[in-house]
MIRONU-665952 format. One record per residue (C-alpha): residue number from 1; residue in three letters; x, y, z. Coordinates in steps of 0.1 Angstrom, whole numbers, plus 5000, padded with zeros to 4 digits. Example, Ala and Ser with C-alpha at 12.3 -4.5 7.8 and 13.67 -1.06 7.14 Angstrom:
% residues 2
[node 1; 'Ala'; [5123; 4955; 5078]],
[node 2; 'Ser'; [5137; 4989; 5071]],
% end
This chain:
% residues 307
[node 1; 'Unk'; [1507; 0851; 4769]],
[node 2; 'Unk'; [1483; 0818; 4770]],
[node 3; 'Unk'; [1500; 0794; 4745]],
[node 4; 'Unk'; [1480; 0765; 4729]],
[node 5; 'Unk'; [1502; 0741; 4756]],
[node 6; 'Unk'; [1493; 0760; 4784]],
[node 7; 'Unk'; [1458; 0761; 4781]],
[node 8; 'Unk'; [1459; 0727; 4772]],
[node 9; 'Unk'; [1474; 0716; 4804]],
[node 10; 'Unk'; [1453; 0738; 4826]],
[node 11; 'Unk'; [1415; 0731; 4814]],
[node 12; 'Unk'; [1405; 0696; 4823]],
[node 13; 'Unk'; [1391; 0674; 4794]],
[node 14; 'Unk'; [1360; 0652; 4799]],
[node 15; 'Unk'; [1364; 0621; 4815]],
[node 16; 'Unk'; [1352; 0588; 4803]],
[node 17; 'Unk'; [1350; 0572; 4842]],
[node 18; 'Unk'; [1321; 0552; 4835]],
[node 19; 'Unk'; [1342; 0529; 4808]],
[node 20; 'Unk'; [1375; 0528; 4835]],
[node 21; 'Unk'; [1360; 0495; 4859]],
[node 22; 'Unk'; [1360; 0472; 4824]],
[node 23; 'Unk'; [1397; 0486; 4809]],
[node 24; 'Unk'; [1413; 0455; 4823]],
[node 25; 'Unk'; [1440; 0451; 4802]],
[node 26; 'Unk'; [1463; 0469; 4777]],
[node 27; 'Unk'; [1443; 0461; 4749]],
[node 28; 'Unk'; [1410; 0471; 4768]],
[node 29; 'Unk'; [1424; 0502; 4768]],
[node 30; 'Unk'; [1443; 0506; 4734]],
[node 31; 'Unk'; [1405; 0489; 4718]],
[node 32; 'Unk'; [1388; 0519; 4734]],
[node 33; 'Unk'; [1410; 0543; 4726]],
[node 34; 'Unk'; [1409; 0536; 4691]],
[node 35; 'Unk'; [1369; 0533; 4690]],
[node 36; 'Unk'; [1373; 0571; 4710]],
[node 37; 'Unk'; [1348; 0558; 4735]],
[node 38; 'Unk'; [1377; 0563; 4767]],
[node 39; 'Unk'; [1395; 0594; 4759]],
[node 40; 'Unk'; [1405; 0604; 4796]],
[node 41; 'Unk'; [1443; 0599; 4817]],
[node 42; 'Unk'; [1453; 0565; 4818]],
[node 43; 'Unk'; [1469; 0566; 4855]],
[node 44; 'Unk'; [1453; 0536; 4874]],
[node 45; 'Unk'; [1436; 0515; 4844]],
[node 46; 'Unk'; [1453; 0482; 4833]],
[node 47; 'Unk'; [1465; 0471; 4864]],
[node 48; 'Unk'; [1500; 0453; 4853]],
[node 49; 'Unk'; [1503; 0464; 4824]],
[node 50; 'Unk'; [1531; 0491; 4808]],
[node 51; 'Unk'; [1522; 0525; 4799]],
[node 52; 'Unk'; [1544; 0547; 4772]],
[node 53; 'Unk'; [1552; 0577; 4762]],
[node 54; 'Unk'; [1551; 0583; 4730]],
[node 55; 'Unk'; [1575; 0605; 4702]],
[node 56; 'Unk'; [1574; 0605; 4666]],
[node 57; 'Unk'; [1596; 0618; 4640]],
[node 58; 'Unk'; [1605; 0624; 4608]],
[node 59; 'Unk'; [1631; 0595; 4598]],
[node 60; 'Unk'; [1657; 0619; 4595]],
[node 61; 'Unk'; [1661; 0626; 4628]],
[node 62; 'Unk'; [1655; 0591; 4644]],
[node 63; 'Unk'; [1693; 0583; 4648]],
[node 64; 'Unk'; [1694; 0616; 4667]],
[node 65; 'Unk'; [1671; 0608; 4688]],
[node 66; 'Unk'; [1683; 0570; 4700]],
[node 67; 'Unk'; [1709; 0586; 4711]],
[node 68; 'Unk'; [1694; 0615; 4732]],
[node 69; 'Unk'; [1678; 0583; 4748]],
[node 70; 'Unk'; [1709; 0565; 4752]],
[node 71; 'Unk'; [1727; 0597; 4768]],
[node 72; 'Unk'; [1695; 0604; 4793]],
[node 73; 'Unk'; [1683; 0572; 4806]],
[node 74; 'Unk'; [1662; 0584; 4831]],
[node 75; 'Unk'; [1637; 0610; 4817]],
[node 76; 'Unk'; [1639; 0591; 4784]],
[node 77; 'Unk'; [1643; 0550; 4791]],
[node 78; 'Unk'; [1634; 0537; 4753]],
[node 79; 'Unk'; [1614; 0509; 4754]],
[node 80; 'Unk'; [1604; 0502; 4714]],
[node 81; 'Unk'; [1602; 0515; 4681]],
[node 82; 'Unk'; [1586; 0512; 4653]],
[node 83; 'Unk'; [1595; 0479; 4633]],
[node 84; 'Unk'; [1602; 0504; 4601]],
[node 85; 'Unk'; [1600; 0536; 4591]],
[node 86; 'Unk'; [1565; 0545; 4581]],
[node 87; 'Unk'; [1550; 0513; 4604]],
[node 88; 'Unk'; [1523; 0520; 4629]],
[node 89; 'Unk'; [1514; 0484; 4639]],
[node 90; 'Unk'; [1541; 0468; 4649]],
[node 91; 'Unk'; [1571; 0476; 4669]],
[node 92; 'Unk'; [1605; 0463; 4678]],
[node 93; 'Unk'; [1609; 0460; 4717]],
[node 94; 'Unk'; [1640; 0472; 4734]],
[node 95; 'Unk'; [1629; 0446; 4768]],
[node 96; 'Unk'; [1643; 0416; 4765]],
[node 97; 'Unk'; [1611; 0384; 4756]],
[node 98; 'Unk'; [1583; 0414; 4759]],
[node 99; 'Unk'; [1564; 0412; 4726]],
[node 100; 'Unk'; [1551; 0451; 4739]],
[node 101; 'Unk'; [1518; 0450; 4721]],
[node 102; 'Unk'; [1499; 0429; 4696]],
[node 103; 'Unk'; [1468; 0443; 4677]],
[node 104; 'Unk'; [1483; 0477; 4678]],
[node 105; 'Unk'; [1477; 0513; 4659]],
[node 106; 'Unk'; [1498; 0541; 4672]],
[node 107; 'Unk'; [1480; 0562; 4652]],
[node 108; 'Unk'; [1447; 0561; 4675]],
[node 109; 'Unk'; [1457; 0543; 4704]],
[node 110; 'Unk'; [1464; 0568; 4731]],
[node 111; 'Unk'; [1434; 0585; 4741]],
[node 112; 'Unk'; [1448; 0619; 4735]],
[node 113; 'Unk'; [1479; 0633; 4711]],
[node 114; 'Unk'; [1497; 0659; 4702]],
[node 115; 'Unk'; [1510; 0674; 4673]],
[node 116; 'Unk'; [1540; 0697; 4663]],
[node 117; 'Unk'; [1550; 0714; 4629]],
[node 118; 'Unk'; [1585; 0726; 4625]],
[node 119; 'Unk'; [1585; 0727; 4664]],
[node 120; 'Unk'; [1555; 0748; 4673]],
[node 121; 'Unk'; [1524; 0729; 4685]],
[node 122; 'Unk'; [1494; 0733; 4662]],
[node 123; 'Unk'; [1468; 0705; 4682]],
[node 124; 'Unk'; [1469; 0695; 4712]],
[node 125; 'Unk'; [1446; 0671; 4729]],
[node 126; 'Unk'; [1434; 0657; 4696]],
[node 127; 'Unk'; [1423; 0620; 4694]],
[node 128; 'Unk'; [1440; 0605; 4664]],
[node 129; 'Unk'; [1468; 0615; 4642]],
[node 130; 'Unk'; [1457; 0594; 4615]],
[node 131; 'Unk'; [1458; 0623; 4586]],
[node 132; 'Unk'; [1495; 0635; 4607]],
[node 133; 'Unk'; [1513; 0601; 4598]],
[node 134; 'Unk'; [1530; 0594; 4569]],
[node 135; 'Unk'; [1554; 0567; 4556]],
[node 136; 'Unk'; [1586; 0587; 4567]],
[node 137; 'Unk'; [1575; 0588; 4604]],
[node 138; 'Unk'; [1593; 0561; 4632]],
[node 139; 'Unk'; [1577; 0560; 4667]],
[node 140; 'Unk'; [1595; 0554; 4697]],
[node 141; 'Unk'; [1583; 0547; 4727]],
[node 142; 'Unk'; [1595; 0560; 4760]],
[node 143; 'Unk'; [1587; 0542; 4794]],
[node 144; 'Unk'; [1564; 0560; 4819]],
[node 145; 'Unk'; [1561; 0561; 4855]],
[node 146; 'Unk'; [1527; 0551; 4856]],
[node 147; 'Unk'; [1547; 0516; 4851]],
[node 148; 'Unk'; [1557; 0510; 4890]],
[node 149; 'Unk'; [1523; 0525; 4903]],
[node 150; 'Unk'; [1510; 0493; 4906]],
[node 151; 'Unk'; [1540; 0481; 4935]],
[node 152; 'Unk'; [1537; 0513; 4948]],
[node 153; 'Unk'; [1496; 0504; 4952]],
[node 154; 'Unk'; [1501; 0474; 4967]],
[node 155; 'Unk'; [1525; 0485; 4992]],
[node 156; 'Unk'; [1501; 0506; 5004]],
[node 157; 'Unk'; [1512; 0538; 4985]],
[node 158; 'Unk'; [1490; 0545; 4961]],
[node 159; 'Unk'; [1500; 0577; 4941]],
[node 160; 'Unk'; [1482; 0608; 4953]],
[node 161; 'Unk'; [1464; 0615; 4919]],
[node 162; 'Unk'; [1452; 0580; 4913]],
[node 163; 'Unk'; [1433; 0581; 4944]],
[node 164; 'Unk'; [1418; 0614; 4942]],
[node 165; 'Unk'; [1409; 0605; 4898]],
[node 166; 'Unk'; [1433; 0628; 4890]],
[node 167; 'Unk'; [1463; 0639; 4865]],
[node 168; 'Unk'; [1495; 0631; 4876]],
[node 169; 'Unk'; [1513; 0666; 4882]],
[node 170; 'Unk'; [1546; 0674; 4856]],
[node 171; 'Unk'; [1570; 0700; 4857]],
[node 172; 'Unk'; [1597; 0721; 4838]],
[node 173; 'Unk'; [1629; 0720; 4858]],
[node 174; 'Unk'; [1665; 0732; 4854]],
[node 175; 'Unk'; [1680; 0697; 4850]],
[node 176; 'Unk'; [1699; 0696; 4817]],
[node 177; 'Unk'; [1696; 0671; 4792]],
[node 178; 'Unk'; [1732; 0655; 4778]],
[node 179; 'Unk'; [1731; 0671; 4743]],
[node 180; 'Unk'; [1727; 0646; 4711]],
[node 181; 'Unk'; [1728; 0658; 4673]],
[node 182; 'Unk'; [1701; 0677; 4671]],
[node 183; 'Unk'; [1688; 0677; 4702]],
[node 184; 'Unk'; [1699; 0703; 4722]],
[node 185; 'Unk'; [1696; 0729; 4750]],
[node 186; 'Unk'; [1667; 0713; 4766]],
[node 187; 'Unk'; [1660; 0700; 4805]],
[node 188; 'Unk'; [1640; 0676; 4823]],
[node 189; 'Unk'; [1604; 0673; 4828]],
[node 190; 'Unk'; [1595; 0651; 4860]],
[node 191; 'Unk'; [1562; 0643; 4877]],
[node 192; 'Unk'; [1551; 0644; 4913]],
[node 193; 'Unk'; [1537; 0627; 4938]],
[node 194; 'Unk'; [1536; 0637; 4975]],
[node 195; 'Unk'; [1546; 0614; 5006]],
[node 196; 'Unk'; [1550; 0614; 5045]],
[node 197; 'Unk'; [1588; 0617; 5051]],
[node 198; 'Unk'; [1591; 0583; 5066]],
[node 199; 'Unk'; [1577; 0563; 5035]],
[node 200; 'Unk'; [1605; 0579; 5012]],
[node 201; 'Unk'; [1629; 0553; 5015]],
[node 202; 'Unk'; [1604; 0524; 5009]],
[node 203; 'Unk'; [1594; 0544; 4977]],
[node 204; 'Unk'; [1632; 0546; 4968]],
[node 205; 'Unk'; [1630; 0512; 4974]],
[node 206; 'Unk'; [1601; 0498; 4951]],
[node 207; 'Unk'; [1608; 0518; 4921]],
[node 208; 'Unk'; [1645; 0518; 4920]],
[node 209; 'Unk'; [1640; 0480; 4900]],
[node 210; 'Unk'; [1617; 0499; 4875]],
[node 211; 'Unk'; [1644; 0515; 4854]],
[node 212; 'Unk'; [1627; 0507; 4817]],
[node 213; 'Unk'; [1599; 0530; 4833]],
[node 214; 'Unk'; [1625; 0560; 4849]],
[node 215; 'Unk'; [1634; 0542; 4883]],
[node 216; 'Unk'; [1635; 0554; 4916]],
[node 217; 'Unk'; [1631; 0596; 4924]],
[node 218; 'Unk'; [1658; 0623; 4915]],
[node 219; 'Unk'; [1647; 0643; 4940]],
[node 220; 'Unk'; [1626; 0648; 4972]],
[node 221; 'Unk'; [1618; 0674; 4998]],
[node 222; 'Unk'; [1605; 0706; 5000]],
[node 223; 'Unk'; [1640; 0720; 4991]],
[node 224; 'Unk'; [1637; 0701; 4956]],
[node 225; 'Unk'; [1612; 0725; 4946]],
[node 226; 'Unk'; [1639; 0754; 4945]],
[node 227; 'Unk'; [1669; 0728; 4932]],
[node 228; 'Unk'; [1650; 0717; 4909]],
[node 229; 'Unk'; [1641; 0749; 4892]],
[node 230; 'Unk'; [1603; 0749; 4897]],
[node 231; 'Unk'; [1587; 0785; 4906]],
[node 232; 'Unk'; [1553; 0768; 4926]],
[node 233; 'Unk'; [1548; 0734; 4932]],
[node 234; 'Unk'; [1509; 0744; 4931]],
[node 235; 'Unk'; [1517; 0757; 4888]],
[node 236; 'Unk'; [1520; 0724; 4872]],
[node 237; 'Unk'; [1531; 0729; 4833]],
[node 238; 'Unk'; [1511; 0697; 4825]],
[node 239; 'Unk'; [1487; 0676; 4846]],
[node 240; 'Unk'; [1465; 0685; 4873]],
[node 241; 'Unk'; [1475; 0707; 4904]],
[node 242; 'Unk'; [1482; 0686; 4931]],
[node 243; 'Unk'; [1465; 0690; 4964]],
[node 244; 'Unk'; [1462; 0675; 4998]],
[node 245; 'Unk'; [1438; 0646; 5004]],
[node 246; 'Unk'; [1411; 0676; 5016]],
[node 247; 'Unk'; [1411; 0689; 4986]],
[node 248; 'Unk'; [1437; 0719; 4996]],
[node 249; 'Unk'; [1465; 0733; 4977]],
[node 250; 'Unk'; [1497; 0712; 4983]],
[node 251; 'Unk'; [1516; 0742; 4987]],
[node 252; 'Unk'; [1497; 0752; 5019]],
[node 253; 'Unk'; [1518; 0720; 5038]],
[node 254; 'Unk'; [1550; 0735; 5026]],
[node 255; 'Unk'; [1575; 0723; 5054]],
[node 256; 'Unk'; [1554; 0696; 5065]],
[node 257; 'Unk'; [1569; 0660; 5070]],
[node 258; 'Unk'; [1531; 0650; 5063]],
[node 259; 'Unk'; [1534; 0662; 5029]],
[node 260; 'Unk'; [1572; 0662; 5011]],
[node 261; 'Unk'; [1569; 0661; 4971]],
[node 262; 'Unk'; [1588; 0634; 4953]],
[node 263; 'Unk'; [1599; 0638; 4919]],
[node 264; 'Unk'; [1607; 0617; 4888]],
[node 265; 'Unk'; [1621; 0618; 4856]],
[node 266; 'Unk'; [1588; 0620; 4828]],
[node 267; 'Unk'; [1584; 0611; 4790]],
[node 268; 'Unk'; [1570; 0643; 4785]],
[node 269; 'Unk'; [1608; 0652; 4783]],
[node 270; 'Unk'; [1612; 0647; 4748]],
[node 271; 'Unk'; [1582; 0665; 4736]],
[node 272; 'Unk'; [1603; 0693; 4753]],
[node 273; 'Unk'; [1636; 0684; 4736]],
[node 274; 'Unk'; [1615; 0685; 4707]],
[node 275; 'Unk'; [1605; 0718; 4709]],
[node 276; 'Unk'; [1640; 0733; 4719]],
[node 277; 'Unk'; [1657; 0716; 4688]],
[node 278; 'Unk'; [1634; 0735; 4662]],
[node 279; 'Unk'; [1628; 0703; 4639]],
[node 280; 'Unk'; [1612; 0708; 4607]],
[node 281; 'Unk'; [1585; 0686; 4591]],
[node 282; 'Unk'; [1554; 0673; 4616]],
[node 283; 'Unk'; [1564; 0655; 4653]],
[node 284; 'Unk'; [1539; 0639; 4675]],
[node 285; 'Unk'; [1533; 0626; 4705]],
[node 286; 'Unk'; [1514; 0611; 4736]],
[node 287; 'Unk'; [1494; 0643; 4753]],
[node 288; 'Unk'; [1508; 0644; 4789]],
[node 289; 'Unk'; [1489; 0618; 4810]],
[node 290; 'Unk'; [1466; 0601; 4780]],
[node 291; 'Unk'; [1496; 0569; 4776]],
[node 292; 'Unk'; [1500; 0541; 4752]],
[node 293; 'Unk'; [1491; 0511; 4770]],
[node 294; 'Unk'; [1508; 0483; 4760]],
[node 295; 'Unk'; [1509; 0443; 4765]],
[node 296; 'Unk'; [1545; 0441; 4786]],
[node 297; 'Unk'; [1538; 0438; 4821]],
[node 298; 'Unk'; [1555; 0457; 4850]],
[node 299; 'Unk'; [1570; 0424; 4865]],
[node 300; 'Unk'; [1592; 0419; 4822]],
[node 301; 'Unk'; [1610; 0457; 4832]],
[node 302; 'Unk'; [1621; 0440; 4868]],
[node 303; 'Unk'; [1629; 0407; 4857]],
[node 304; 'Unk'; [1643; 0416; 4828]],
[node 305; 'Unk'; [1682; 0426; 4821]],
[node 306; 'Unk'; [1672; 0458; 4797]],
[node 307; 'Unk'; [1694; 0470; 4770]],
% end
């Protein structure tokens, strides 16, 4: 059976390219968002800046929730929150002298959300959550690995996806989560991107620094595919399939040291946890891809000493 998630991850949603060459910064992009005139993946725009996940829930279960971050640093690296229950424009950051975003409205600042009531998604891809929030409702935001793209860029790696104008391809895998109050029974998500076998350890290498935005890969190889749980690495649960610079499956270069996937921990993790923990009341988040761009700069997650 097609669920509402599936079909949202497998039909592509217009793209607003024309608007991408003047989204130069975090605001740029959080501006447009809000005014629903960019509404497309943010992989590639803002140069610099951070993206973020995004999770939000019901008060109740925020303490829960700090610590399912605290107990899985890597898929869920927690970067702010919201500065009180019920706010939506202003957060407290978690990166030490990174004021994370000024002028802000979680609400409508991602180009795309979703939205959860008493664990089952009822919207997905929507553009606000504006009649969703209440004053009960604390954000957190998550770090996203769209954050060390930028090194990996100008080392002469750009991601696979951002050079083709493309999702970034996410997956369910058998990696459990350390269990935290009500969160519970759930695994990792991670994303992908593919590489020749002799520029893995200079990826290792450039992104092992980014922790705040889930650090260097978990995994690697063609073998990782089966370790990690994942059926085909051409059936993405979120994202875009990936495929070869020709346009061709990626699965055809199974084997090939052209072509090795290399996987991350993702955000999208806690929408998952979400889901598994069967919470009651609405939960929302970022829709896989569309990210919370925010004022902190790559270079404040390396430089910093994060807590």
């Amino acid at each position: 059976m097609t669920t509402l998630a599936d079909k949202f991850s497998t039909e592509p949603l217009p793209r607003s390219q024309t608007l991408a060459p003047v989204l130069l910064t975090a605001q740029d992009v959080r501006l447009a968002a809000r005014a629903q005139t960019f509404t497309s993946p943010t992989s590639g725009l803002a140069p610099g800046y951070l993206q973020a996940n995004l999770i939000i829930l019901p008060s109740r279960y925020a303490s829960d929730f700090r610590l399912l971050c605290a107990r899985n640093p890597v898929p869920c690296p927690l970067i702010a929150e919201s500065a009180s229950t019920g706010c939506f424009n202003a957060v407290k950051s978690y990166i030490p002298g990174s004021p994370v975003a000024s002028n802000l409205d979680i609400r409508c600042d991602a180009p795309r959300y979703m939205v959860y009531r008493d664990s089952q998604l009822v919207k997905a891809g929507c553009l606000d959550i504006i009649d969703e929030w209440s004053d009960d409702h604390v954000a957190f935001l998550i770090g996203c690995s769209f954050g060390f793209e930028s090194a990996l860029a100008a080392a002469g790696l750009p991601p696979r996806h951002t050079v083709m104008g493309k999702n970034v391809p996410m997956y369910r895998t058998n990696v459990p989560m350390c269990p935290a109050g009500v969160f519970s029974g759930s695994t990792y998500v991670v994303s992908m991107r593919p590489y020749k076998a002799c520029d893995i350890e200079k990826v290792r290498r450039i992104t092992r620094g980014y922790n705040a935005t889930h650090g260097e890969p978990i995994a690697w190889g063609w073998d990782a595919v089966a370790k990690l749980g994942i059926g085909s690495i051409d059936q993405v649960q979120w994202g875009d399939a990936p495929v070869t610079l020709d346009g061709r499956p990626l699965g055809e270069m199974s084997g090939s040291e052209e072509e090795l996937p290399v996987f991350w921990g993702c955000g999208v993790t806690p929408q998952e946890a979400v889901m598994r923990a069967n919470l009651e009341g609405i939960v929302m988040g970022h829709a896989p891809g569309y990210m919370l761009v925010i004022d902190s700069q790559d270079d404040d997650i390396v430089k910093a000493t994060y807590t």
